[in-house]
N, C-alpha and C positions, 0 to 999 in steps of 0.2 A: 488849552481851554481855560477861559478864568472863572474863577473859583468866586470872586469878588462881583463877577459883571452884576450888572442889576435885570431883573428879571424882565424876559424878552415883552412887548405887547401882545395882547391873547390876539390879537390881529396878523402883525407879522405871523405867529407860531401859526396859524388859518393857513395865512397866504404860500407858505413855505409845504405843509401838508400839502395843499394844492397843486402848488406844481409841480411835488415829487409824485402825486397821483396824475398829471399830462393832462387835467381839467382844464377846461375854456373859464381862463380867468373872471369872464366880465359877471360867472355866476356870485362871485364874492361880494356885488353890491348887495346882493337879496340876505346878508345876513346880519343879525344884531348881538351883537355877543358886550353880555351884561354881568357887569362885578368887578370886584380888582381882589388882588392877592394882599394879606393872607388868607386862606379859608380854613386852612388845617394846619397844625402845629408841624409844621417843615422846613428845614433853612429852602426847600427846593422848589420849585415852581408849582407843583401838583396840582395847585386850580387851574392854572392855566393851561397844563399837560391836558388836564380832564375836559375842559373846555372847548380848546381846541382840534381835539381830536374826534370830540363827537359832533361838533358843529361840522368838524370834515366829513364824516361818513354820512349824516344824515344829510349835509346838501349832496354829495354823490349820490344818494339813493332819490332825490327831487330831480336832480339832474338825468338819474339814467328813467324816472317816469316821465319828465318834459319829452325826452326822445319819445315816448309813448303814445303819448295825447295831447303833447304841445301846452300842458299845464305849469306856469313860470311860480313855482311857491317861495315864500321866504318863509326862513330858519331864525330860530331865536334860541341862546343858552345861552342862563342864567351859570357863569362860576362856580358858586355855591352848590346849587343843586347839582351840576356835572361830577364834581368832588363827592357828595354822599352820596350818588350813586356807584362809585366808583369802591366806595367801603364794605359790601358785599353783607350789606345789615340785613338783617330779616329776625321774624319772629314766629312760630308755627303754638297756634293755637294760644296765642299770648307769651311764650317761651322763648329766649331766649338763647339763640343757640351756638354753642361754642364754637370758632371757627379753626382751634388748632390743640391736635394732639397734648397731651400734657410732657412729652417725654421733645415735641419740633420747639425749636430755640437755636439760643446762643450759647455755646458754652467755651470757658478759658482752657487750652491744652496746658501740653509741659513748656512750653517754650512763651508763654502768655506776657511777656516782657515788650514782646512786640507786635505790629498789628495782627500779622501773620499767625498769632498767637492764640488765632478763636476761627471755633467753625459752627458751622450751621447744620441743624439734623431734623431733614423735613421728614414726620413720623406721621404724618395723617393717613396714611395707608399703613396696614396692620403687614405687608411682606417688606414695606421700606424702614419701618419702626423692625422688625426681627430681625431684616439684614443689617442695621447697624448695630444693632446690640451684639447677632451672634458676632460679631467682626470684634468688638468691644469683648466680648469673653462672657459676656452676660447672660441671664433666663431670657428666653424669648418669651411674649405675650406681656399683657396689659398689666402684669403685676409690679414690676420692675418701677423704682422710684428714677426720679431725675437727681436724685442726691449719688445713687450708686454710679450713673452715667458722668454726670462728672468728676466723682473720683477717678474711672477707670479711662478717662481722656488725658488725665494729670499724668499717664503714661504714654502717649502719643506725641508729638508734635503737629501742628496741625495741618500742613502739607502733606505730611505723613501719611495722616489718616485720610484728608481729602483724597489722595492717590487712590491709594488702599480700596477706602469708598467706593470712586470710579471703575477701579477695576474688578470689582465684585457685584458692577451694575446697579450699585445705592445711589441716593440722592443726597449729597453731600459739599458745603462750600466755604473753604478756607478766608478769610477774614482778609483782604485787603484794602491798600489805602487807592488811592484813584492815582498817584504816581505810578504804583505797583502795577496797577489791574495795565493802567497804558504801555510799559514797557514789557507786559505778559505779549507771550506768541497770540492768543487769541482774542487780546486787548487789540492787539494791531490790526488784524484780521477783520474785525467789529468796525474797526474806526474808517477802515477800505473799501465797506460793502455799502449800498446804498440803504436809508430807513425804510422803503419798501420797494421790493422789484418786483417789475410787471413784465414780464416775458414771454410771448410766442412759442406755444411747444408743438406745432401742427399746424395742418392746412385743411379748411372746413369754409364753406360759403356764411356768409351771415345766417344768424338762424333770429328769425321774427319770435319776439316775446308776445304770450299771449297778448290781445286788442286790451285796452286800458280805457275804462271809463271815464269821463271827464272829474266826477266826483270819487273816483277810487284812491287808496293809498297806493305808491307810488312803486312798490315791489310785489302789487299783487299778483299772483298768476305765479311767481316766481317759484321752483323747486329747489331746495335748497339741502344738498345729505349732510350731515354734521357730523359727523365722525371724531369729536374732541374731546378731549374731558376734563382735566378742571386748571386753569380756571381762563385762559383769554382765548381759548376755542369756543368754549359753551355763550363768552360776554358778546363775541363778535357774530354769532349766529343767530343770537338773540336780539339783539339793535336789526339782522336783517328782518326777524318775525313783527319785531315791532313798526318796519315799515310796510308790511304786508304779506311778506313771502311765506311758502309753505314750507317752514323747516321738519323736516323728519331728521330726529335723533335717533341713529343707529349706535347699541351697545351692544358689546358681547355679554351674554349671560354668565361668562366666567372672571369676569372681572370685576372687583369690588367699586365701589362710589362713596362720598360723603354724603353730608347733611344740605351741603350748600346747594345740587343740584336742585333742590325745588323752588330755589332764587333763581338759579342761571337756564334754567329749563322754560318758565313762561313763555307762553305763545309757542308751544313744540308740540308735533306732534314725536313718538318716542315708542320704538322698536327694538326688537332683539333678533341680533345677526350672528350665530359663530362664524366668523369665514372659514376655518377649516372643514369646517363643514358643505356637504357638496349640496345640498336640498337649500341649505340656507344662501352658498355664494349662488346658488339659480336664481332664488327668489331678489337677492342684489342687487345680481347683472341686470337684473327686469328693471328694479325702482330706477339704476344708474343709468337706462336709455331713456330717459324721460328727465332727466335732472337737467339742471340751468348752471347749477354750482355745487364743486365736492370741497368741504371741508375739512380738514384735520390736524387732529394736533399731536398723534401719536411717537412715541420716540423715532427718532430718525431712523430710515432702514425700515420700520417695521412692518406700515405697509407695504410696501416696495416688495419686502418678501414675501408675501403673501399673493401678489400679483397685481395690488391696485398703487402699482408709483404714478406719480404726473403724467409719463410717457405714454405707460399702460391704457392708463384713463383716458388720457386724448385719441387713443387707439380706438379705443371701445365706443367709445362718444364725442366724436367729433364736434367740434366748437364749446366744449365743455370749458369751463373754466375750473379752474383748481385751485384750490389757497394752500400751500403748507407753513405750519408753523412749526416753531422749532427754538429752543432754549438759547442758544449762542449763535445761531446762523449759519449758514450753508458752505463757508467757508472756516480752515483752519484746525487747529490742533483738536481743537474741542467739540468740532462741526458736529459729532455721533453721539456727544454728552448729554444726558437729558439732566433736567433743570425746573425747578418752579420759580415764579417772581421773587421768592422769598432770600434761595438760593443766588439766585441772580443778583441781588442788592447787594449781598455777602460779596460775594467773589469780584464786582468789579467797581467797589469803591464807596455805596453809598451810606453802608452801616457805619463805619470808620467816618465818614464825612460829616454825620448829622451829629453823632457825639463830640466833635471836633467842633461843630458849629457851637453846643451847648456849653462849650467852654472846661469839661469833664466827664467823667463816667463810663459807664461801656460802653461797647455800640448797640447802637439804636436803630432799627428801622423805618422808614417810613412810614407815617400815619395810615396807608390803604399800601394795597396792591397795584400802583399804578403801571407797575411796568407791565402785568394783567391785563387792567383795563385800559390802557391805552391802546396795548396792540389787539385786544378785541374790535375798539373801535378802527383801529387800522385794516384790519381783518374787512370790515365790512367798508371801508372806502375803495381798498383796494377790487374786490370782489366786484361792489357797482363799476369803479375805473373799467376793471377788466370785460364787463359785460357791454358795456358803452362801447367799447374797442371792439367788442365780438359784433357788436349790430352793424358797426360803423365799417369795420373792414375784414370781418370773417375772421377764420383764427379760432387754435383754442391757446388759450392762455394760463399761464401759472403766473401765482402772485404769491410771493415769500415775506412773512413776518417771522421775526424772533424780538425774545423779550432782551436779547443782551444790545441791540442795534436801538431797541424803542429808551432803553436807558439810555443809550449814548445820546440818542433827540433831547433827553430831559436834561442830561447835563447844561448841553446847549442852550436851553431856555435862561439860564442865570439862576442864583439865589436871589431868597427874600432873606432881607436883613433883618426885619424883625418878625419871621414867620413863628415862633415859638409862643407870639406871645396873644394870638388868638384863642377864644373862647371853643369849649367843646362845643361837638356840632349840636345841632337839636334836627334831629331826625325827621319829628314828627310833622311839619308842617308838609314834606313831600314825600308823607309814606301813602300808601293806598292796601286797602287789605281785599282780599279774594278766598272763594275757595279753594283749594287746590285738591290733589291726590294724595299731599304728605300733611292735610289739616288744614286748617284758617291760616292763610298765608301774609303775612305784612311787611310787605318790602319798598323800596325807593321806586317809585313809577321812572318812567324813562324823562330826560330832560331835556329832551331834544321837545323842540316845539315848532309848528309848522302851519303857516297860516293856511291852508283848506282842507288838509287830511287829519285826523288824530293820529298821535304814536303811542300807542297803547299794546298790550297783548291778548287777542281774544280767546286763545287757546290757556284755561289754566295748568298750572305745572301737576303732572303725572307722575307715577314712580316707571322708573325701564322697565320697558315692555307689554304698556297696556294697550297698546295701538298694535293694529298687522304692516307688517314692511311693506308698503303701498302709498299711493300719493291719494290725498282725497279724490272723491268726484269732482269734476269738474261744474 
């Protein structure tokens, strides 16, 4: 891959999503895709990553309502705006809210001479922040400074503790350069699998989507279970609410959340399921024979034990579609690894690449979570692909996204030679404020734009659990 190439056309990057989604090309004259790169301080393509990705999902989701009602819309994204949506800004009640732990970062090991030399400690959950500390020798709980954390890494080396990490089930990722990550076992692995697979897991007769009004948005009627949690499960079910569909967000009440969910939550509606529990997995099985699409973003394995894997699910609900997501992808050493975007950028070349661009310093991450919100929006291309396919030729279908496979897409796009030297964003020309359940909410509206539907969210964001596990009326 060159490191040098010049940054792909936000068209090609369309055309290419497209036909790894098996879309009927000729829908790609209906689209206008507006700006040019830089937008955010990145040697890396990121507006165009953002652009492309959501101008993909949202003509799949026109596409799978043309099959509907014979409605032909066109799609418009502006660059710019695709990028600050993709930065996961928001404000609650005028307030500005932090989006990372004080203790998740980058920190120099004993071996810090080389790239290898630095790891990453995603701490925004309060048992992923204990687990590396007790690992580290340290107080568990929020008292503990990042000055003591990195003295007691000065004793690690940072493979070391990555291992270590892994095997104690932390979220943790050693610093490599993009040579490294490619001659890694699950560098290879990533570079062999496709950006998104749409796969057949059953046999099921077409199943007819509710009737589609001529004036309706283009995923309405849709049932959609969400089952992910932060952060390109919640982006990718949310781009579907925003084109109409009924998401119900299912969480377990034993499990913690952040602050960001009242950004990624719009337009959901949002329930509380233990499944080990036997009254709750009845009340489930109910909403999941009525669902169109199961999403989730849970560690690999997890559902599956519990008894909702892809198979299970096509079992139980025939023609059902499935999305799983997943930190490094379905193949390879790592396949069971769980991962955040942040993690991901560490481990397979891009923190190391962007300080490299800058001509010194540490490493740097990328300006947003793109590898997030790209595969969000993948999420929800794939999803409509997959449901197109179900109308079209029966089937139930799984469609797999991971964030280590949507980096490898970004790579591919090319560098911006002078992306560093763009202006901070200004937020506010595409913020929109609402009420919500967690306060006066002000966040980036969606950027996708569509000439006879709006893409908006009518449903505002809730905290888990103030809805019954139930699909509305119809």
């Amino acid at each position: 891959m060159d490191a040098d190439a010049a940054p792909q056309p936000p068209m090609a990057a369309l055309q290419a999503l497209w036909q790894t989604a098996g879309l009927e090309t000729s829908a790609l004259q209906r689209v206008a895709l507006e700006g040019v790169e830089p937008v955010l301080p990145s040697s890396f393509a990121v507006g165009t990553a953002a652009q492309a990705s959501t101008a993909a999902a949202a003509l799949a989701a026109v596409e799978l309502g043309r099959l509907r009602n014979g409605l032909m819309q066109q799609v418009a994204v502006e660059m710019r705006h695709a990028a600050l949506e993709c930065c996961t800004w928001f404000r609650l009640d005028g307030r500005p809210v932090p989006l990372w732990d004080k203790l998740s970062g980058l920190y120099p090991c004993g071996d810090d001479a080389g790239a290898a030399g630095w790891v990453r400690i995603h701490a925004n959950f309060a048992h992923h922040r204990d687990g590396a500390l007790r690992l580290l020798g340290l107080p568990e709980g929020p008292a503990t400074e990042r000055t003591r954390v990195q003295h007691a890494l000065r004793g690690w080396s940072a493979l070391q503790f990555e291992q270590s990490a892994a095997d104690a089930g932390l979220v943790v990722a050693a610093l490599r350069r993009f040579e490294e990550w490619d001659r890694h076992p699950q560098g290879r692995a990533v570079a062999g699998q496709p950006l998104l697979r749409i796969e057949p897991i059953g046999d099921a007769p077409p199943r007819r989507l509710p009737k589609l009004a001529a004036d309706a948005r283009p995923l309405q009627g849709l049932r959609v279970l969400d089952l992910t949690r932060i952060l390109a499960g919640p982006v990718g079910t949310r781009v579907l609410a925003a084109h109409g569909a009924d998401v119900l967000l299912v969480n377990s009440p034993r499990l913690p959340n952040i602050e960001a969910l009242a950004e990624t939550s719009r337009g959901k509606l949002t329930a509380h399921a233990d499944l080990r529990n036997a009254a709750d997995r009845h009340a489930f099985d109910a909403v999941l024979r009525d669902a169109h699409v199961f999403v989730q973003g849970y560690r690999p394995g997890g559902l599956q034990a519990l008894g909702y894997g892809a198979a299970a699910l096509a079992d139980a609900r025939p023609g059902l579609v499935v999305v799983s997501l997943s930190a490094y992808g379905a193949e390879g050493p790592w396949s069971a690894r769980r991962g955040f975007d942040s993690l991901v950028q560490t481990a397979t070349g891009f923190n190391a690449a962007e300080a490299e661009a800058l001509g010194s310093g540490p490493p740097r991450a990328l300006p947003m979570q793109i590898l997030d919100h790209a595969s969000g929006q993948l999420i929800a291309l794939g999803a409509c692909a997959a449901l197109a396919r179900q109308q079209q030729l029966g089937g139930s279908w799984h469609v797999q996204v991971s964030l280590a496979a949507t980096g490898h897409w970004l790579r591919g796009l090319g560098r911006v030679a002078n992306g560093f030297d763009t202006a901070a964003p200004d937020f506010a020309p595409y913020a929109q404020s609402r009420d919500s359940g967690f306060g006066r909410l002000e966040a980036v509206r969606h950027s996708a734009r569509l000439s006879h539907s709006p893409t908006d969210w009518l449903r505002p964001s809730m905290p888990p659990g103030t809805h019954p596990l139930a699909w509305p009326a119809d």
